[in-house]
BAMAR-33643 format. One line per 4 residues: their letters; for each residue x, y, z of C-alpha. Coordinates in steps of 0.001 Angstrom, whole numbers. Example, Ala and Ser with C-alpha at 12.3 -4.5 7.8 and 13.67 -1.06 7.14 Angstrom:
BEGIN
as> 12300 -4500 7800  13670 -1060 7140
***
This chain:
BEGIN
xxxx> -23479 -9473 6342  -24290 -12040 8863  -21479 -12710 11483  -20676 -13807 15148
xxxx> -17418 -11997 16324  -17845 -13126 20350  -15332 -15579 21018  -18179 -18100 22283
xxxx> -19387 -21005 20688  -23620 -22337 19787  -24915 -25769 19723  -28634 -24625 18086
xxxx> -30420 -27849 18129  -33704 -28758 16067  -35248 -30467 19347  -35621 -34444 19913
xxxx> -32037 -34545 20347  -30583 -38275 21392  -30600 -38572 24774  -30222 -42211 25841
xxxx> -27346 -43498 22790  -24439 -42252 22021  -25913 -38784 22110  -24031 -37448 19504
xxxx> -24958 -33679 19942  -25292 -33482 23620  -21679 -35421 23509  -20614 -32784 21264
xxxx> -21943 -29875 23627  -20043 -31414 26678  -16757 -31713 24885  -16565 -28487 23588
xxxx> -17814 -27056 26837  -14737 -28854 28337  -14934 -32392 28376  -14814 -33644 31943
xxxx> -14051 -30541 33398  -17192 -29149 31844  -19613 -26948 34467  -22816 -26543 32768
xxxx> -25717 -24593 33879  -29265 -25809 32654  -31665 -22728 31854  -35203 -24082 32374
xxxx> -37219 -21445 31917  -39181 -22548 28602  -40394 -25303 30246  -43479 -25569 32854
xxxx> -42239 -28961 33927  -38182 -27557 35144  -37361 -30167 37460  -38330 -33065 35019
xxxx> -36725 -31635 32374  -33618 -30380 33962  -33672 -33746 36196  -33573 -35638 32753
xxxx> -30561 -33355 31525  -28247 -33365 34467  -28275 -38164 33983  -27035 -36953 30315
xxxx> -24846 -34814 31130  -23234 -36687 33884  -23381 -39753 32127  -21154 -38044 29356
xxxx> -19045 -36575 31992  -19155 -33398 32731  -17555 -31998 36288  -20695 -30330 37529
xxxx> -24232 -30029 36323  -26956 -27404 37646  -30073 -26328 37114  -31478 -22769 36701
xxxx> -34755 -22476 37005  -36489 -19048 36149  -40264 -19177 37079  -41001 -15417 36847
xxxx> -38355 -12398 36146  -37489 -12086 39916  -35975 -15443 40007  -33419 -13819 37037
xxxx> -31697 -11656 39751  -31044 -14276 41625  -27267 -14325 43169  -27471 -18472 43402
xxxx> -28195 -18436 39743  -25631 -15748 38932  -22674 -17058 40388  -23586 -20524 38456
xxxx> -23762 -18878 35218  -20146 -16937 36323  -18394 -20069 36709  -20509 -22011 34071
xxxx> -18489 -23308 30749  -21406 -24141 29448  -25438 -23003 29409  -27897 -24705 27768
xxxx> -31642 -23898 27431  -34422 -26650 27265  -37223 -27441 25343  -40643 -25614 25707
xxxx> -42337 -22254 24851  -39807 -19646 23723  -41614 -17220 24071  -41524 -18272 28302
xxxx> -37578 -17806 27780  -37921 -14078 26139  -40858 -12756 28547  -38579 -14110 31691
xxxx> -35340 -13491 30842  -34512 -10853 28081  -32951 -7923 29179  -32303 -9126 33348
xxxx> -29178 -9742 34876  -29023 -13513 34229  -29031 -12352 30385  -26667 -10146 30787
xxxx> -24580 -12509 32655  -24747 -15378 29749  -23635 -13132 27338  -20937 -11649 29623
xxxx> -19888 -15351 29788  -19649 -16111 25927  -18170 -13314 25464  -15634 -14378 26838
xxxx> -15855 -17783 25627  -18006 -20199 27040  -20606 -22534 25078  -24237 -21844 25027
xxxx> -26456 -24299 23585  -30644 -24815 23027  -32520 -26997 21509  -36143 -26520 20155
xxxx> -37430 -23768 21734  -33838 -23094 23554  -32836 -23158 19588  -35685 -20508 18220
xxxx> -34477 -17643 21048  -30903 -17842 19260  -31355 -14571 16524  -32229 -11069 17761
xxxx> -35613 -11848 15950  -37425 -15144 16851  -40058 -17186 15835  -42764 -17171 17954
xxxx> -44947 -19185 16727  -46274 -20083 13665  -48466 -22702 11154  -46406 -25894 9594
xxxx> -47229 -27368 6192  -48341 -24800 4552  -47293 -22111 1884  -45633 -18756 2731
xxxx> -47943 -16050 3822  -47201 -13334 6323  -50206 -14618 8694  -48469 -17491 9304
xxxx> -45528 -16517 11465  -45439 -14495 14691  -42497 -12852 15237  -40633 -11489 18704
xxxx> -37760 -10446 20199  -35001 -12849 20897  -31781 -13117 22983  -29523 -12217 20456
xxxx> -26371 -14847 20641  -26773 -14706 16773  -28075 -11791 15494  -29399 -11045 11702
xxxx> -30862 -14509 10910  -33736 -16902 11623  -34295 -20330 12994  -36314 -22556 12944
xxxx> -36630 -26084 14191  -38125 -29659 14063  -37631 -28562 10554  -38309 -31313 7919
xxxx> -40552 -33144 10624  -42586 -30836 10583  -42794 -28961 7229  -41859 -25981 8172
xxxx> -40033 -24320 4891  -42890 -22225 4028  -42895 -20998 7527  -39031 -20387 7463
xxxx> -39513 -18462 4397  -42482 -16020 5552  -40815 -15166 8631  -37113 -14093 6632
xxxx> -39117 -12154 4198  -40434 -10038 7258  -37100 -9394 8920  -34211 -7770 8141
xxxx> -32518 -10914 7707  -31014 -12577 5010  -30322 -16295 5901  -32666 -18258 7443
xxxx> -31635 -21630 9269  -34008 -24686 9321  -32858 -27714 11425  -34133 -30458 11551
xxxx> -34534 -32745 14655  -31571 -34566 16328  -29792 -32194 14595  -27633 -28700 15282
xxxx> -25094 -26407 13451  -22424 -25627 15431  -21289 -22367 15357  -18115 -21263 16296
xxxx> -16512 -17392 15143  -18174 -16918 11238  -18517 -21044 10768  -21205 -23016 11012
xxxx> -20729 -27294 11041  -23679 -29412 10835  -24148 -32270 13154  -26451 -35063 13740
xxxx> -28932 -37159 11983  -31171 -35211 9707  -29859 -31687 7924  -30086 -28153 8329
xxxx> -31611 -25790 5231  -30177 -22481 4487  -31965 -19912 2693  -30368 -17013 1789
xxxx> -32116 -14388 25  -29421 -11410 16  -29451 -11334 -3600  -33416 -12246 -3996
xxxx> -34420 -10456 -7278  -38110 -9798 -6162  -40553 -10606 -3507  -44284 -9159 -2895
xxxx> -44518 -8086 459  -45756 -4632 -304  -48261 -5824 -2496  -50183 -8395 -455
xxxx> -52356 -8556 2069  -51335 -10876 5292  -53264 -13424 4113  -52127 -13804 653
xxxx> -49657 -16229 -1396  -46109 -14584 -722  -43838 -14448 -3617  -39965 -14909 -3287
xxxx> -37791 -15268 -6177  -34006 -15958 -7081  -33303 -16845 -3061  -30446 -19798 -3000
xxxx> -31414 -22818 -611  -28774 -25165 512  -28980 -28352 2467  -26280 -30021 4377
xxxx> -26088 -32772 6053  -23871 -33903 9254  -20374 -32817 8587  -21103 -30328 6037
xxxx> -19671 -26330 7377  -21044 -22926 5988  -18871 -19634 6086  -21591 -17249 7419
xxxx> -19382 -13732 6019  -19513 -14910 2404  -23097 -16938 2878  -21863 -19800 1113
xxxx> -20982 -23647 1974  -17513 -24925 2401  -17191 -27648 624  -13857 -29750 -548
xxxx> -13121 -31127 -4008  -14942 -34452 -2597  -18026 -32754 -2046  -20563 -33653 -4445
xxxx> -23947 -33411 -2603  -24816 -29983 -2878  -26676 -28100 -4796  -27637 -24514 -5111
xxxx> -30650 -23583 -6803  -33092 -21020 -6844  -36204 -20556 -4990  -39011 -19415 -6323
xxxx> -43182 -18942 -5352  -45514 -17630 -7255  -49090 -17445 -7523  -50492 -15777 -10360
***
């Protein structure tokens, strides 16, 4: 069973979030991190270009409001003992990690103080948020990297340690841009997961206790294969067709919730969108 019992909130983006409208997610990340009394701490450390990037997220952020904006930037695991940088996380209501390479975020700041600190800090109840690669670091099991367009085969997919804020899935992101599906589904056939998350861009689920809402302008896909009836893993070799069948795929749009203890949509009596169906490759 997949669940998320810290009392924090995640805004997981898909990555080319809106940042000069109405900025509907970032808007949404701001308000929940407390509106204009929101102090929000912006982890850089995916990025090799921290001021730009963080430069261009404190004019959002203070353009939507928010009491106090700062930047963290992490260049190399010393920096992530830094007392500057803890006592901004400590007093943070908000963290949110940029853009970039995620596997920069993992090799810098997995298992130092700062991550210890952030976690600390949703524990307790504060809002972390990432988008793109800042999204991919959110399972204890990331996506490193991996090939788009393509069908599932376990070559295709790296896979690494992530930070954990969401533990027993996978993400991916710049989802339907960027044909990732067969990726999505290689990687959760690997791992001991069994729902796999695939948003798409200027898009994010928000996830708050064992509920996920779906925001934004594209959708986010859900594949869950708890009760999968067969796959081939132990048959193949890593570069041949992988075969999944009787997985359930769900898509849902902005507005749309999932119940992540009973892996299943929430949907009311108005609700006629969705559809579950199976999913199923095979190559004979």
């Amino acid at each position: 069973m997949v669940t998320n019992e810290t009392k924090g909130q995640l805004v997981i983006i898909g990555g080319a979030e809106d940042k000069d409208g109405d900025s509907q997610i970032l808007r949404e990340f701001v308000r929940r991190a407390g509106g204009t009394k929101a102090k929000i701490v912006i982890m850089t450390a995916a990025t090799e270009l921290p001021r730009d990037v963080g430069e261009n997220y404190i004019r959002v952020f203070e353009r939507l409001g928010a009491a106090e904006v700062r930047i963290v930037d992490t260049e190399t695991r010393a920096d992530a003992s830094s007392s500057t940088a803890l006592e901004a996380i400590a007093k943070a209501t908000g963290v949110f990690f940029t853009g970039g390479d995620q596997a920069r975020i993992t090799s810098i700041l997995k298992d130092t103080q700062i991550d210890a600190a952030i976690h600390k800090r949703f524990s307790e109840g504060i809002v972390v948020a990432g988008t793109s690669a800042g999204a991919a670091v959110m399972p204890d099991k990331m996506i490193v990297e991996g090939d788009s367009q393509t069908n599932p085969r376990i070559e295709i997919v790296e896979m690494g340690p992530g930070l954990a804020f969401l533990p027993g899935v996978v993400i991916d992101q710049h989802f339907s841009q960027r044909g990732r599906l067969g990726r999505l589904i290689s990687a959760l056939v690997q791992e001991p997961a069994v729902l796999g998350f695939g948003i798409d861009e200027n898009t994010a689920m928000v996830v708050t206790d064992n509920q996920i809402e779906v925001i934004g302008q594209g959708s986010v896909t859900i594949v869950d294969e708890s009760e999968a009836t067969y796959n081939n893993m132990n048959e193949i070799l890593k570069d041949e067709p992988l075969a999944i069948c009787g997985a359930k795929l769900y898509i849902l749009p902005d507005g749309y919730k999932f119940d992540l203890k009973t892996r299943k949509p929430i949907l009311n009596q108005s609700s006629v969108a969705h559809v579950s169906v199976p999913v199923g490759s095979a190559n004979p």
